[in-house]
C-alpha positions in Angstrom: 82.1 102.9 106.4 86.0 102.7 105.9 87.8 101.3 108.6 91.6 101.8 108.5 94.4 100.5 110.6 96.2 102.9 113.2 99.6 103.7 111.4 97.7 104.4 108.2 95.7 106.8 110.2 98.4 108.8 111.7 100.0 108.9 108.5 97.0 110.5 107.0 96.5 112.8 109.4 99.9 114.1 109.6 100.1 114.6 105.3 96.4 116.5 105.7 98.2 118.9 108.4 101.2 119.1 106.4 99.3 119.2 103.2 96.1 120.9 103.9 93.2 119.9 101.5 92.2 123.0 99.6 89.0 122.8 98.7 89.5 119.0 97.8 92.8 119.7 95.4 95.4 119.0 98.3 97.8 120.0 95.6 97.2 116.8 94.1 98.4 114.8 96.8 96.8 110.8 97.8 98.1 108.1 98.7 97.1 104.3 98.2 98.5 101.6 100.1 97.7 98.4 99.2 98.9 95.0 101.4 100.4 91.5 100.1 97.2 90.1 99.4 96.3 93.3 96.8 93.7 94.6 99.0 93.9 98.9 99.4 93.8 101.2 102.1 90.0 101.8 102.2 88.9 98.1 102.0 88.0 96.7 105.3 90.4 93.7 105.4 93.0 96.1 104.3 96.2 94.9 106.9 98.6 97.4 107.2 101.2 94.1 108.8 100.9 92.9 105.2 102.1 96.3 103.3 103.3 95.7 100.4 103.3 99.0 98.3 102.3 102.5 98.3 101.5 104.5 95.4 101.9 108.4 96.5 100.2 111.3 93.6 101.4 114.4 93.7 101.2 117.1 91.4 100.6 114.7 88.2 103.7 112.5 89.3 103.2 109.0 90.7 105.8 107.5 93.2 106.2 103.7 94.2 107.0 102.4 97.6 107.1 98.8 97.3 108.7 96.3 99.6 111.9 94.7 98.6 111.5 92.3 101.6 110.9 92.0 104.9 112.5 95.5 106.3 113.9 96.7 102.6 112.0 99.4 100.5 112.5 100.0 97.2 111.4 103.7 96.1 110.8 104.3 92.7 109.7 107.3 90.4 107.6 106.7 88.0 107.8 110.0 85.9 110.4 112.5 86.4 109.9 114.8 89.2 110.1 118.7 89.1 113.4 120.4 90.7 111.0 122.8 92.4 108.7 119.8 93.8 112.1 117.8 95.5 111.6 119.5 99.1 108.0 118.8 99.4 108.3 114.9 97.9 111.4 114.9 100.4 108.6 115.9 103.0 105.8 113.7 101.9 108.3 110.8 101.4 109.7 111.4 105.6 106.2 111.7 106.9 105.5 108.6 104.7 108.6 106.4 106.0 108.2 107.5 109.6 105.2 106.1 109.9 106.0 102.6 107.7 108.8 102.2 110.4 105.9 101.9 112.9 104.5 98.7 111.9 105.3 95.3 112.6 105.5 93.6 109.3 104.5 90.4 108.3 
């Protein structure tokens, strides 16, 4: 059974409204977070106070969120993103940040 902290939840939640799951393709959106001690999103010791990175897929294209320190975020693209795909990885990317902001870091 996965058990997954409250901010990563909501986040979750919010991205499947956003970006409903069709049929289990969610236009090739998912998300892994993974905390200081390199432990991901679904494992059970998984703490979301020690986020360190997350890795965002969409459409073939990976996207690195990875703590610079403390409050800082360093966002990086790993391949070169579509023109056409810029408003929704601008929408996945707000959703994403909203709910980062809502956690008390370690």
């Amino acid at each position: 059974m996965m058990i997954m902290n409250e901010n990563m939840l909501n986040m979750l939640k919010e991205l499947d409204s956003e970006f409903p799951d069709n049929y289990g393709l969610r236009e090739g959106l998912r998300i892994d977070a993974i905390d200081l001690k390199d432990r991901y999103d679904d494992d059970i010791d998984f703490d979301e106070e020690l986020l360190d990175e997350l890795r965002i897929y969409y459409k073939n294209k990976t996207i690195l969120i990875k703590r610079y320190d403390r409050d800082n975020w360093v966002i990086e693209d790993e391949d070169y993103i579509k023109f056409e795909d810029f408003r929704e990885v601008g929408k996945i990317l707000s959703i994403v940040m909203k709910h980062i902001s809502r956690i008390e870091l370690d």
